[in-house]
Phi, psi and omega in degrees: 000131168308169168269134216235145200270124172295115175253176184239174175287348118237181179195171191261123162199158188231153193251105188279325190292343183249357164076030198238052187315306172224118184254143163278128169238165203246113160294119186220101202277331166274023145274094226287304204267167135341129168222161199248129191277089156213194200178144184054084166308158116188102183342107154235169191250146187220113141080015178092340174255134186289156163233149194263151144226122217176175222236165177190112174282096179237070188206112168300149162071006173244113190285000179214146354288147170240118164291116167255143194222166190201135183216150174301126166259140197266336185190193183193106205233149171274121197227111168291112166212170226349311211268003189115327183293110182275114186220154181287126170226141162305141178269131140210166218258088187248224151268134173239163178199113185225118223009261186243030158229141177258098188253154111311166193190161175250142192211142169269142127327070225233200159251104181229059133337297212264037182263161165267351194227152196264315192276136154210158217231098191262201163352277190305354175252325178310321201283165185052010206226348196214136168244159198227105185269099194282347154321333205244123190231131153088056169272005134331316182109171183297165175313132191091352167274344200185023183214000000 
């Protein structure tokens, strides 16, 4: 078996295609897919391919800096969440960098205004490369330690 990298339940990682070097995200295995904290959403075509284009506040509880960001979209899927409320969110595909790997990953599009966390990091970016010690929180090291 590899050897697979310890996270803790949270932990700092950054999304390089948004120009976002460090978000604190909340590992959440019971979560399959990803989901990205944005707002003023919106479908455009670049080149015959839809594209996501949206903002992104990735400093809790804080309205600056706001990131404007754009991504391929891979689907568009109905995703039930914490609270029970079932919503259509675009799926796209961007880069994750969660200690010393650099992955693409699939992420939903939401709103987590009222989230404690702008990120949460679900299975599927999580598999083959990582185990998640829920003891442990931010056991990467700090912003900058590992981004």
């Amino acid at each position: 078996m590899k050897s697979k990298l310890i996270v803790g339940w949270r932990e700092w990682a950054g999304l390089p295609d948004f120009d976002i070097p460090e978000i604190k995200a909340k590992i959440d295995t019971g979560a399959k897919t990803s989901a990205l904290h944005a707002f003023r959403i919106k479908k455009v075509m670049r080149d015959g391919c839809p594209w996501a284009e949206f903002f992104v506040h990735p400093v809790q509880r804080r309205k600056r800096p706001e990131i404007k960001c754009a991504a391929p979209i891979v689907d568009e899927r109905e995703v039930r969440s914490s609270n029970g409320v079932v919503q259509t969110r675009l799926v796209v595909s961007a880069r994750l960098e969660l200690g010393p790997f650099l992955r693409t990953i699939e992420m939903t599009l939401t709103n987590r205004d009222e989230m404690g966390f702008r990120l949460l990091i679900g299975r599927q970016a999580l598999a083959k490369r990582y185990l998640v010690d829920s003891s442990l929180s931010y056991g990467l090291g700090e912003p900058g330690d590992h981004i």
